[in-house]
C-alpha positions in Angstrom: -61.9 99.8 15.7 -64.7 97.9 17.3 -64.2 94.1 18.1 -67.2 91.5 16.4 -70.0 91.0 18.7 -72.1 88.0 18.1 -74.8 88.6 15.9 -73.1 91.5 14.0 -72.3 91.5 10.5 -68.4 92.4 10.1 -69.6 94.9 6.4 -72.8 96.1 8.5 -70.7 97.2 11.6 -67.8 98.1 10.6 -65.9 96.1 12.9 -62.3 93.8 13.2 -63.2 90.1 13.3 -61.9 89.2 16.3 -58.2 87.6 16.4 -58.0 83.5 15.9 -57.7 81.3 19.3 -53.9 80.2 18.8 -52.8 77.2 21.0 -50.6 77.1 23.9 -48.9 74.1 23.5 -48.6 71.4 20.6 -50.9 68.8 21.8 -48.7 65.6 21.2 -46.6 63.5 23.2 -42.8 63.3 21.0 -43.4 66.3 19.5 -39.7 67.4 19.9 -38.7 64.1 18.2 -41.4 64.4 15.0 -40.4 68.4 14.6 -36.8 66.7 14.3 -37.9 63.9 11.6 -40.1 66.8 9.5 -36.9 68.8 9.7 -34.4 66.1 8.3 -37.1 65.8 5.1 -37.0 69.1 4.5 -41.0 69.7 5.7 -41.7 73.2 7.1 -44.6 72.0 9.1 -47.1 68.6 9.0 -49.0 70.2 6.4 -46.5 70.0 4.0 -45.9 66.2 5.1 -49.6 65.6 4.4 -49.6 67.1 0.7 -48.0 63.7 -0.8 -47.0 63.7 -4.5 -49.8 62.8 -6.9 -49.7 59.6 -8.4 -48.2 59.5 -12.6 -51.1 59.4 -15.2 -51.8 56.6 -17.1 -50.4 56.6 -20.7 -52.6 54.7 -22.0 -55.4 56.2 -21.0 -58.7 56.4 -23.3 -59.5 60.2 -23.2 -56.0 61.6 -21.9 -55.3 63.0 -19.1 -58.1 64.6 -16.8 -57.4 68.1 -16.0 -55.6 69.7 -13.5 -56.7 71.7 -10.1 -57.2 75.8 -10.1 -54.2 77.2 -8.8 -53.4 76.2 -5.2 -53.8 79.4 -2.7 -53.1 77.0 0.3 -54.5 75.6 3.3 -57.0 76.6 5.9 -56.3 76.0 9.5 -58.1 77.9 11.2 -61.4 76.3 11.1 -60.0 72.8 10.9 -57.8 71.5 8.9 -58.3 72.2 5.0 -56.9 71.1 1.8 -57.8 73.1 -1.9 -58.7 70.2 -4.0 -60.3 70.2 -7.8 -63.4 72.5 -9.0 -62.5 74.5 -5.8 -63.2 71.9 -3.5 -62.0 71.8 -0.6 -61.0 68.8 1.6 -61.1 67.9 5.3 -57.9 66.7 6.5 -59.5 63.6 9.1 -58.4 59.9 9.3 -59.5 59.3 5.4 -57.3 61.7 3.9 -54.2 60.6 6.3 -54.3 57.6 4.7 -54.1 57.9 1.4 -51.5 60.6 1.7 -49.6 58.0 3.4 -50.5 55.8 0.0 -49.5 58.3 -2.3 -45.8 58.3 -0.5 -45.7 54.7 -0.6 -46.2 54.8 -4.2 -44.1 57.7 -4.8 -40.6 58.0 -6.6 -39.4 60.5 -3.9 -36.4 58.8 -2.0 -37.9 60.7 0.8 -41.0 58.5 0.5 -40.1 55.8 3.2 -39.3 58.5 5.8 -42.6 60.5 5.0 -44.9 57.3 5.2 -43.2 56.9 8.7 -43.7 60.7 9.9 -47.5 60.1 8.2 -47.6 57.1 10.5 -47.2 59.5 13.5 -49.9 61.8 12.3 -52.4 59.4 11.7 -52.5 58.5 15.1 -52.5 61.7 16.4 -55.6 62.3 14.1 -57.2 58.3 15.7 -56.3 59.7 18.9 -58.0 63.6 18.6 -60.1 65.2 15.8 -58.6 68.4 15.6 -55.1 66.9 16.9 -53.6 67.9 13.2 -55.1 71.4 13.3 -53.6 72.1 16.5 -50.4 71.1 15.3 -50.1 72.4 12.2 -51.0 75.6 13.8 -48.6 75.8 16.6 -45.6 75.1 14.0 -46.9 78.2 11.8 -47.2 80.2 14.4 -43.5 78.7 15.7 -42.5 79.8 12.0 -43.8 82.8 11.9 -42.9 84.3 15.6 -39.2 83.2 14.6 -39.3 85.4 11.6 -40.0 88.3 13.3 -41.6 90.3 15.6 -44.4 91.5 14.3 -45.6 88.9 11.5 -47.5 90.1 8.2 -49.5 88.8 5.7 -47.0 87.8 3.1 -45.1 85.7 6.1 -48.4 83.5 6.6 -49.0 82.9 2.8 -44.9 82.1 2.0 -45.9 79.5 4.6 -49.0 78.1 2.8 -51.3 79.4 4.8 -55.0 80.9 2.5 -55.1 84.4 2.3 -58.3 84.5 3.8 -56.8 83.3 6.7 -53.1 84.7 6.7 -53.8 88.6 7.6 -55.6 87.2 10.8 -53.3 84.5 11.9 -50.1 86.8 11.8 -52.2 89.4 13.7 -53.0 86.4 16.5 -49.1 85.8 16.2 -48.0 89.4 16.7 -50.7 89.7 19.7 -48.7 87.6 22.1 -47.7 84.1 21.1 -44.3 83.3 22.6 -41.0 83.8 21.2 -38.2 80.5 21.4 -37.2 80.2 24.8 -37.8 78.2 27.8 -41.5 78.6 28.1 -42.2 77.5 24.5 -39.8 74.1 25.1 -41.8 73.9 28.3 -45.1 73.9 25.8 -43.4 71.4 23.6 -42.7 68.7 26.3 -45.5 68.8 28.6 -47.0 66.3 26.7 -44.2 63.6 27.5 -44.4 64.0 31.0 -48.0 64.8 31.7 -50.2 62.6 32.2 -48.0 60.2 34.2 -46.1 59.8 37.5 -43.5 62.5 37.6 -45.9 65.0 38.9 -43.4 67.4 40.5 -41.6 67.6 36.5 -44.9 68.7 35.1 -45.6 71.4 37.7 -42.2 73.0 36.8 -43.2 73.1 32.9 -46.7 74.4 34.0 -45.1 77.2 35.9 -42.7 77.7 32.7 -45.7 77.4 30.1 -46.7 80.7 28.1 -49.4 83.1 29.4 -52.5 83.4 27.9 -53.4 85.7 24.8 -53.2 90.0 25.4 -55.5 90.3 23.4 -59.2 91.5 24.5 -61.3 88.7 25.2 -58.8 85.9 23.6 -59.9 82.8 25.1 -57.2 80.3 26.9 -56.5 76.8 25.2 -59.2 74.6 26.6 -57.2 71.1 26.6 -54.0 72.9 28.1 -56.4 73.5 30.7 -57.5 70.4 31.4 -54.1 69.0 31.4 -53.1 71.5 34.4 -56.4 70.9 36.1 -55.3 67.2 35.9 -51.7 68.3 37.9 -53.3 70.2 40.1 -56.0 67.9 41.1 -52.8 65.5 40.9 -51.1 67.6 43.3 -53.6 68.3 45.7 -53.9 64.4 46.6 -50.8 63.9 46.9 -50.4 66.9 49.9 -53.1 65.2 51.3 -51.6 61.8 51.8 -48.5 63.0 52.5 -49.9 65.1 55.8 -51.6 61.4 56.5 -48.6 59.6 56.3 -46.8 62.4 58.5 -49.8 62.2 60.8 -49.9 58.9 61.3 -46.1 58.4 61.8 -45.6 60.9 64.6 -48.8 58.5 66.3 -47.0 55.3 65.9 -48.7 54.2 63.1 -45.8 52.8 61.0 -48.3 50.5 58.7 -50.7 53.6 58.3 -48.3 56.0 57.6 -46.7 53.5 55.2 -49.6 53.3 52.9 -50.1 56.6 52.9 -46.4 57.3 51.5 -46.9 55.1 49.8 -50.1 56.8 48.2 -47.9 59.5 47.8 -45.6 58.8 45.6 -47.4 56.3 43.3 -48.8 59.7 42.4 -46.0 61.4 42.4 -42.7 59.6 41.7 -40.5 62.2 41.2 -41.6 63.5 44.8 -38.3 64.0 46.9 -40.3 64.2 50.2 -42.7 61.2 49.2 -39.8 59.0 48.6 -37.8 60.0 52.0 -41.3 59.6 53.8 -41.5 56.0 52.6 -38.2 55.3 53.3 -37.7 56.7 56.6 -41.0 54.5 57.8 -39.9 51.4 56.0 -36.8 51.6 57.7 -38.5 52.0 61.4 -40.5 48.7 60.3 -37.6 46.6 59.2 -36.3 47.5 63.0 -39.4 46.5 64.2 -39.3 42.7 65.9 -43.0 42.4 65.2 -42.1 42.3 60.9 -42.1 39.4 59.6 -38.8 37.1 59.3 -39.6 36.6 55.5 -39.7 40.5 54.5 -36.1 40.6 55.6 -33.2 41.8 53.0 -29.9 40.5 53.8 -27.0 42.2 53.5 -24.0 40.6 53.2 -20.4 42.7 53.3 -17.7 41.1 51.0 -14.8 42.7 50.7 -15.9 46.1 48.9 -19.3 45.1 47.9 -22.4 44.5 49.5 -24.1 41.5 48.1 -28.4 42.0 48.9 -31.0 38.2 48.8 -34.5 38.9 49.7 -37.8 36.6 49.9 -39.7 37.1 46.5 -43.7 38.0 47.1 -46.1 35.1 46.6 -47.2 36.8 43.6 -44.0 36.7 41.9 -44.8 37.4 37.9 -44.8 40.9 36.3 -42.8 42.1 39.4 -39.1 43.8 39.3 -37.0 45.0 41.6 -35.3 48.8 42.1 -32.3 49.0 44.9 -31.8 52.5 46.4 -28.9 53.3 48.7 -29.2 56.0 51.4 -27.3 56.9 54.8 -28.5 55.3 58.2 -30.7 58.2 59.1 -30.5 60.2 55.8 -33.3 58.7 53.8 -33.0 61.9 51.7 -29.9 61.0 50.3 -31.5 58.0 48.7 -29.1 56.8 45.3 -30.3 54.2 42.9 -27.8 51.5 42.9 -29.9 48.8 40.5 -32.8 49.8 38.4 -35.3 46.9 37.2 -33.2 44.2 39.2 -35.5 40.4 37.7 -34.2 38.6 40.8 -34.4 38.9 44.5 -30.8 39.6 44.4 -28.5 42.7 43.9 -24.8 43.7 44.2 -23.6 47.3 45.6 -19.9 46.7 44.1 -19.4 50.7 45.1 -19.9 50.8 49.1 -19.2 53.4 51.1 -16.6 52.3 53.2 -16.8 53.4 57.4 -20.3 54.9 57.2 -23.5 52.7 58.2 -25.9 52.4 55.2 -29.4 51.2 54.4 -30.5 49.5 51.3 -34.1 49.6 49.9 -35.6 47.2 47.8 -38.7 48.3 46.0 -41.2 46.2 43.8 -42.3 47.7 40.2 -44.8 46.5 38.5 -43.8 45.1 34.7 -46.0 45.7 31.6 -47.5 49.1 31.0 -47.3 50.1 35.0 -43.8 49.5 35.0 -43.4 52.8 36.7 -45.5 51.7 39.2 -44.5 50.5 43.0 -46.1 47.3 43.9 -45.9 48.1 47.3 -43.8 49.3 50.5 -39.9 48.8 50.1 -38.0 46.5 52.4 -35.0 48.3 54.0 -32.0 46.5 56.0 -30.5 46.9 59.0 -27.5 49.4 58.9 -24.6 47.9 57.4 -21.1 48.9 58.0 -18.8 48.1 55.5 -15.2 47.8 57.2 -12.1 46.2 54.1 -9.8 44.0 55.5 -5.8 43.9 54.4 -5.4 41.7 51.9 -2.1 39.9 51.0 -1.0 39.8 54.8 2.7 37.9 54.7 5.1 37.4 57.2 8.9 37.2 56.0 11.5 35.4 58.6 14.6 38.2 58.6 17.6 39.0 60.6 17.1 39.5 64.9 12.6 39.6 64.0 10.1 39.5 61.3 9.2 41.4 58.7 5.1 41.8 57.5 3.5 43.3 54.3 -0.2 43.5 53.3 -1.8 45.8 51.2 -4.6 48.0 52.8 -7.9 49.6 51.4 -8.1 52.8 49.8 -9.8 54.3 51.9 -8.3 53.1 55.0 -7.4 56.0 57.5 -5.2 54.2 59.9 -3.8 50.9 60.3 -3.2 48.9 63.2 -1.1 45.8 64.4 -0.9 43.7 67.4 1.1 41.0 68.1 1.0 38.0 70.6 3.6 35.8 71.2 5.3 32.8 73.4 8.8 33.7 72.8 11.3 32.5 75.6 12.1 35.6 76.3 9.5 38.4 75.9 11.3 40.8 77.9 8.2 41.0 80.6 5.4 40.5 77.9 3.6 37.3 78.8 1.9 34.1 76.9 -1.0 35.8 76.9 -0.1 39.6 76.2 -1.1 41.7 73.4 1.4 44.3 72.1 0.8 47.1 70.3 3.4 46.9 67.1 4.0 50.6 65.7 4.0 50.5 61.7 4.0 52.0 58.3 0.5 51.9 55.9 1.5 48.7 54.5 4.1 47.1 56.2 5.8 47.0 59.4 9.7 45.5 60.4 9.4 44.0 64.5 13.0 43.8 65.4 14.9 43.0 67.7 12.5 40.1 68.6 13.5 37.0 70.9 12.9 33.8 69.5 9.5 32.1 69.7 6.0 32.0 67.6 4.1 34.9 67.5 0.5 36.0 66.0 -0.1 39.5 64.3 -3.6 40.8 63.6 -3.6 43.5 61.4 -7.2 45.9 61.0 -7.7 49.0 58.9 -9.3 52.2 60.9 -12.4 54.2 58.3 -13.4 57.5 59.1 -17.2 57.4 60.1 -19.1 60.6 59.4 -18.0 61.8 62.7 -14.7 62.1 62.1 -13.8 58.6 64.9 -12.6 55.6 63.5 -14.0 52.3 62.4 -12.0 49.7 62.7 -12.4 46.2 60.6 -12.1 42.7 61.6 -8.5 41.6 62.0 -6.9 39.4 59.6 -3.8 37.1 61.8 -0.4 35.4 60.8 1.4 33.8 62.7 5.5 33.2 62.0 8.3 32.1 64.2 11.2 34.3 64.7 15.2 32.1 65.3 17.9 32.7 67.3 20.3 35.1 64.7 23.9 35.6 64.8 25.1 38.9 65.5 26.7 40.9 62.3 30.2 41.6 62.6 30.8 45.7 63.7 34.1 46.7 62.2 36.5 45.5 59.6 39.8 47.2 59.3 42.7 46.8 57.2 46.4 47.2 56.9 49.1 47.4 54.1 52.4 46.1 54.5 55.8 47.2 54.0 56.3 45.2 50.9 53.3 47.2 49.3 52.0 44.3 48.0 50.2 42.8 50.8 47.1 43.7 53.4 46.6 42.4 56.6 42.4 42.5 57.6 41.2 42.4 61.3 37.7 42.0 63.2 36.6 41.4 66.2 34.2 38.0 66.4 30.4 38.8 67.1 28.5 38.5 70.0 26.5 35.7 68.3 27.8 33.1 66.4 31.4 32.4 64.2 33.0 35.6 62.2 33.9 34.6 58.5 35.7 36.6 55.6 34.4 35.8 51.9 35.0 37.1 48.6 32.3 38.4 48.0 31.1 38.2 43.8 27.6 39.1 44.0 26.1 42.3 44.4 26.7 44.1 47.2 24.6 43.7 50.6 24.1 45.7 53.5 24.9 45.0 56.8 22.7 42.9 58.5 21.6 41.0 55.3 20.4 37.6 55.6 22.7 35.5 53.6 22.2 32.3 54.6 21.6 30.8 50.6 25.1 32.4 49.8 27.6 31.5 52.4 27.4 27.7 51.7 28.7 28.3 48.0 31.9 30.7 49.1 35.5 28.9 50.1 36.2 31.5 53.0 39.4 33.2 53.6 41.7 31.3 55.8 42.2 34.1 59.2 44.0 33.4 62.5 43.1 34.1 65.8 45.4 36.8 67.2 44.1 37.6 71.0 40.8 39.4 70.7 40.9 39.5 67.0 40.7 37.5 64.0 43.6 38.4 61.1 43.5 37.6 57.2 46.6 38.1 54.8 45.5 38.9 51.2 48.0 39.1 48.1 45.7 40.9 45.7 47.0 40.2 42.2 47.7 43.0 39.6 44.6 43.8 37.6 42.1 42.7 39.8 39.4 44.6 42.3 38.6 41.7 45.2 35.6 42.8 47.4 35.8 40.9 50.8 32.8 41.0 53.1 32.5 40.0 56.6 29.7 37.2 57.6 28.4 35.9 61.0 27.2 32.3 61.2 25.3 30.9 63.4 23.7 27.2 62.8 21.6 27.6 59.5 22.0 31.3 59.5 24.2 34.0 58.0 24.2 37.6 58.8 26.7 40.1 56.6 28.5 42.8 57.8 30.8 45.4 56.6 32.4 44.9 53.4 36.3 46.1 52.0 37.2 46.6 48.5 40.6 46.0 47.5 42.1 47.0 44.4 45.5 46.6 42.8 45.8 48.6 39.4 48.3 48.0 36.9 51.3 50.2 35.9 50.9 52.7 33.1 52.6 51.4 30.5 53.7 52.8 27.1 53.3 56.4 27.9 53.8 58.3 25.2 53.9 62.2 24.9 54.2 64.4 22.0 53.7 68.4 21.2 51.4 69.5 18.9 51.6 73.0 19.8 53.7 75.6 21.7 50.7 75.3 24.3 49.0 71.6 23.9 50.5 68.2 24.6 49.1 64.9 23.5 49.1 61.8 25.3 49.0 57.9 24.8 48.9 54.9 26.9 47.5 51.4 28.1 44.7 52.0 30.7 45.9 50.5 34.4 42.9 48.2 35.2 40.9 48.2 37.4 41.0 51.9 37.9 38.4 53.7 36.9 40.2 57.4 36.7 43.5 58.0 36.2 45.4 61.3 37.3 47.5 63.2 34.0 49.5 66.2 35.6 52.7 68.1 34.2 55.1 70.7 35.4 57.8 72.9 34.6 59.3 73.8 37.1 57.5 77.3 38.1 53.9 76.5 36.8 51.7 73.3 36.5 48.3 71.6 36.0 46.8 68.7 36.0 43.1 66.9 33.8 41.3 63.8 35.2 40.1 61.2 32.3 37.8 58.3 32.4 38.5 55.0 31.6 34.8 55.7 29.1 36.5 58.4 27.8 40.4 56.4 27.1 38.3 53.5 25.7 36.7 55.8 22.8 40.4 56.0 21.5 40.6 59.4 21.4 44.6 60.9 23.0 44.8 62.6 26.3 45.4 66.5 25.6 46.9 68.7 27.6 47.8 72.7 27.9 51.1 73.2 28.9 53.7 76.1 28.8 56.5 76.3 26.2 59.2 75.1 28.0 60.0 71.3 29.0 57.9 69.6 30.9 57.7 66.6 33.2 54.3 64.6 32.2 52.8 62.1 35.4 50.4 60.0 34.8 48.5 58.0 37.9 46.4 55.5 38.5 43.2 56.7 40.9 41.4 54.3 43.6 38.0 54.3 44.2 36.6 56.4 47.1 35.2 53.5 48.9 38.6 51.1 48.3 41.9 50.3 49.6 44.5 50.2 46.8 48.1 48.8 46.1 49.9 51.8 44.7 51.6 50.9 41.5 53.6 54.0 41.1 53.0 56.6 38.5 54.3 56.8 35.0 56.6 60.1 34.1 57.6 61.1 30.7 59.2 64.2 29.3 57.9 67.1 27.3 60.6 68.8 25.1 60.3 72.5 25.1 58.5 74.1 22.1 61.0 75.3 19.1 61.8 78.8 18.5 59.8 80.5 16.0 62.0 81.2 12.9 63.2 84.5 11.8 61.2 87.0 9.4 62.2 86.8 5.6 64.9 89.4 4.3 63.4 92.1 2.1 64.0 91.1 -2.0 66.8 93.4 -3.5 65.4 96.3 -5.4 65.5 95.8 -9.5 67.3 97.9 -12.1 63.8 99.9 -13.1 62.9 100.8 -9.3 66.5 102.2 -9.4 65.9 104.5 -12.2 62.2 105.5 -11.2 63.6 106.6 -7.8 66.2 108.3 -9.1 63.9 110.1 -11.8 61.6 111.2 -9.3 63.7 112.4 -6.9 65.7 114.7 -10.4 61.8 116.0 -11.1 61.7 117.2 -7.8 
């Protein structure tokens, strides 16, 4: 069929009237969030926001109540925005109407009514802002309705929506023809609005390229103010290539300032621009190296620890400005980060650093008020700052024959590295003024042997710069004096006499200083422990001198472990050395042994302290065994079991020294086992009685 010319009457002709103009995109900046809000209330579209609940009749009234509208066949949109009213009037939907709808919900029993009056608020100044604002929304969100509903869109699907029926057949027609389905490029539609018109130019020319084509339909005109708003990018657009091939222009001239403003240009256009803002920042940063810039559009930078602490000069027209503080590589403007967004004084903090690798900071003015988004003018960049942690926590502990330091590096320290000076009296060839290298561990590092004088360590951290070669930070010092030590005493030994009661203990005197025996109480030590605090609280062990040797004669007593370690002194200073353990366990006494079965044996007795293990073994002459047992496990009070054989056995029972300890043998405990009883013979059989007699005797007659 024949599409409408102008001119032609549709019943003369015999032609379609052609399909509706259906909009490309909503029209309204927060769309997404209103379509939320009408969603929560239950509205299918604004039109149903905008049809507010009539207002009670009076009861009182004079002549009753007036009558009631003809039936309601819906709205018009297609021509504007129309409401049926009574006597089959019908109603334009403009600034008027919004308001009294937004009355009528006020006044309304609804619980709903607050939220509506709100959403009404929204559409009345879309309607302020454009005429047909409310048509063109209304519209889109039927058509949204009815493209969701299926693909091809009747009649019936337009009036269930409220739509007139003189208007329904064509609108779902329009719909079917080509209006886009949910999916990127109707979102894109949706949210054009809240980007465009402002400064992220580069985010609006990725929804334009996403927005829905234009109708299929013959001769189906485009949406007039979509146009404009992508006429507005791309006139947008083309300025900003244009200052952007100044600024590049200029800078490969010389013409930092020029080229400046120009970026500058640029991206007040287009803030979102990824090559504006690198072009801006590369230039500021050649004019902060510039001696000819001023002293007073300086930023300092100032490394503390792991943070970066930024002053800089305030403009002379300090109101309605703020501050935004990006970040980027020495040479990588590109890599630009944010660190401080809408910063009210000329100061700023970068507690997150990069350590090891130069860095540039940016400081760029915005203006406040409704250009916030606005730069004031061209950022002020730093010199490169190189952020190098020092240790922190650097101590120096006095120890046996040196010195002992600790500190606690950075993170993200690579290497660490420690140097030491020193006026000892005798450096073995160093020099007053030498500087030794001291190899050491990540946080700590033990210089021994070391002659006795005052030395000075400097301790830096090494960061890996982008190259892969270290950085190294400033040194942090401590400075400790080592003293003249005594040499620890090499090798005790030890010897048990006839009687076996007594040991005899011998070492040979240090090289350094007086060799002492002490019982020792505390915890062990190892050799070469300073001891200094303890030795003056220990009565020593009275020894003799015997030749080359020193000589100690110890009685241990029954039921005691004696640990005696061997010290070197020497002036204020003690150095242990190796230590002995001596033990003397008790006899086992009250052994007592008894059979509970022709294979197991149970045994009692009082535990031999110290000993920690004691020995039970048994034997028979031609076959034998022997079980271990705890003193944890004698103390639960549990007896000692044993298998043994049947016949008599000899039970021993001995007392076990520590691996590491000399012991006083007390002699083992024996007791015998009898041998296990004979088993008794098997009953007799019962005699037989008089009736088996008889019933044998019968049976054997029958037979």
């Amino acid at each position: 069929m024949a599409v409408l010319r102008p001119g032609e009457h549709p019943k003369a002709s015999g032609a379609r009237p052609p399909l509706p103009a259906l909009p490309r995109c909503p029209g309204l900046r927060g769309y997404v969030q209103l379509h939320r809000a009408m969603r929560e209330l239950r509205f299918r579209h604004a039109a149903d926001a905008l049809r507010a609940p009539e207002p009670a009749p009076a009861h009182d009234a004079v002549f009753g109540t007036l009558p009631k509208a003809t039936t309601d066949d819906g709205f018009r949109v297609l021509d504007g925005l129309w409401f049926p009213g009574r006597g089959g009037i019908w109603h334009r939907v403009d600034l008027p109407y919004v308001r009294r709808a937004r009355g009528r919900w006020l006044s309304s029993s609804d619980p709903r009514a607050d939220s509506a009056a709100a959403v009404v608020d929204t559409l009345e100044t879309l309607v302020r802002d454009d005429a047909q604002g409310l048509r063109r929304l209304v519209l889109w969100e039927v058509c949204c309705l009815l493209r969701d509903g299926g693909e091809r869109p009747g009649e019936s699907d337009a009036v269930a929506l409220g739509v007139h029926r003189g208007e329904a057949g064509l609108l779902a027609s329009a719909v079917a023809a080509g209006f886009p389905a949910t999916g990127p490029a109707r979102h894109a539609a949706e949210t054009l609005n809240d980007v465009w018109p402002g400064v992220r130019l580069r985010e609006a020319e990725r929804l334009v390229a996403r927005l829905p084509r234009a109708s299929e339909y013959a001769d189906g005109p485009d949406d007039h103010r979509l146009v404009a708003l992508v006429d507005g990018i791309r006139a947008r657009s083309a300025e900003v290539g244009r200052l952007t091939a100044d600024g590049a222009a200029a800078e490969a001239t010389g013409a930092l300032r020029h080229a400046a403003r120009a970026w500058l240009g640029a991206l007040r256009l287009a803030r979102d621009d990824p090559a504006a803002q690198t072009g801006l920042l590369r230039v500021a940063a050649l004019l902060a190296d510039d001696p000819r810039t001023p002293t007073d559009a300086a930023v300092t930078a100032v490394p503390d620890d792991r943070a970066v602490r930024l002053s800089w000069c305030a403009p002379a027209r300090r109101g309605g400005v703020t501050y935004r503080v990006l970040r980027f590589p020495d040479g990588a403007p590109e890599l630009a980060v944010e660190i401080a967004a809408g910063e009210p004084r000329p100061a700023s903090v970068d507690p997150d650093a990069p350590v090891g690798r130069p860095v540039r900071y940016a400081v760029v003015p915005l203006h406040q008020g409704r250009d916030r988004d606005r730069i004031a003018g061209v950022p002020r960049v730093t010199p490169p700052v190189l952020l190098t942690p020092v240790v922190t926590e650097l101590r120096c502990t006095l120890v046996p024959g040196g010195l002992r330091l600790r500190w606690r590096p950075d993170p993200a320290a690579a290497e660490v590295r420690v140097t030491r000076s020193g006026t000892g009296a005798d450096t073995g060839g160093w020099g007053e003024s030498s500087l030794v290298r001291v190899p050491c561990e990540h946080d700590r590092v033990l210089d021994a042997p070391l002659a006795p004088g005052t030395y000075t360590y400097e301790v830096r951290c090494g960061y890996r710069d982008p190259d892969g070669d270290l950085v190294w930070s400033r040194g942090v010092t401590v400075t400790a004096r080592a003293e003249q030590w005594p040499s620890p005493v090499e090798e005790l030994s030890v010897r048990r006499h006839a009687d076996g009661e007594r040991v005899t203990i011998a070492w040979r005197p240090p090289e350094r200083g007086d060799g002492l025996l002490l019982p020792w109480t505390t915890a062990p030590v190892a050799p070469g422990t300073d001891v200094s605090d303890v030795v003056g609280g220990v009565d020593r062990i009275p020894a003799t001198a015997v030749g080359a040797e020193s000589h100690a004669e110890l009685t241990p007593e029954p039921e005691q472990r004696l640990r005696v370690t061997a010290v070197s002194v020497l002036g204020g200073r003690a150095v242990s050395g190796p230590s002995l353990v001596i033990e003397h366990p008790a006899a086992i006494r009250e052994l007592r042994v008894r059979r509970v079965g022709a294979d197991r044996a149970e045994l009692r007795f009082d535990w031999p302290e110290p000993a920690v293990l004691v020995c039970a073994a048994w034997t028979d002459g031609r076959r034998g065994g022997e079980r271990r047992v705890a003193r944890s496990a004698h103390r639960a009070g549990l007896p000692v079991e044993l298998s043994v054989s049947a016949d008599e056995c000899v039970i021993t029972v001995t007392p076990l020294p520590r691996p590491d300890a000399v012991s006083i043998d007390p002699g083992p405990a024996r007791a015998t086992l009898p041998a296990a009883p004979l088993p008794p013979p098997p009953p007799a059989p019962p005699p037989p009685s008089l009736w088996g007699t008889w019933w044998r005797r019968w049976r054997r007659w029958w037979a």
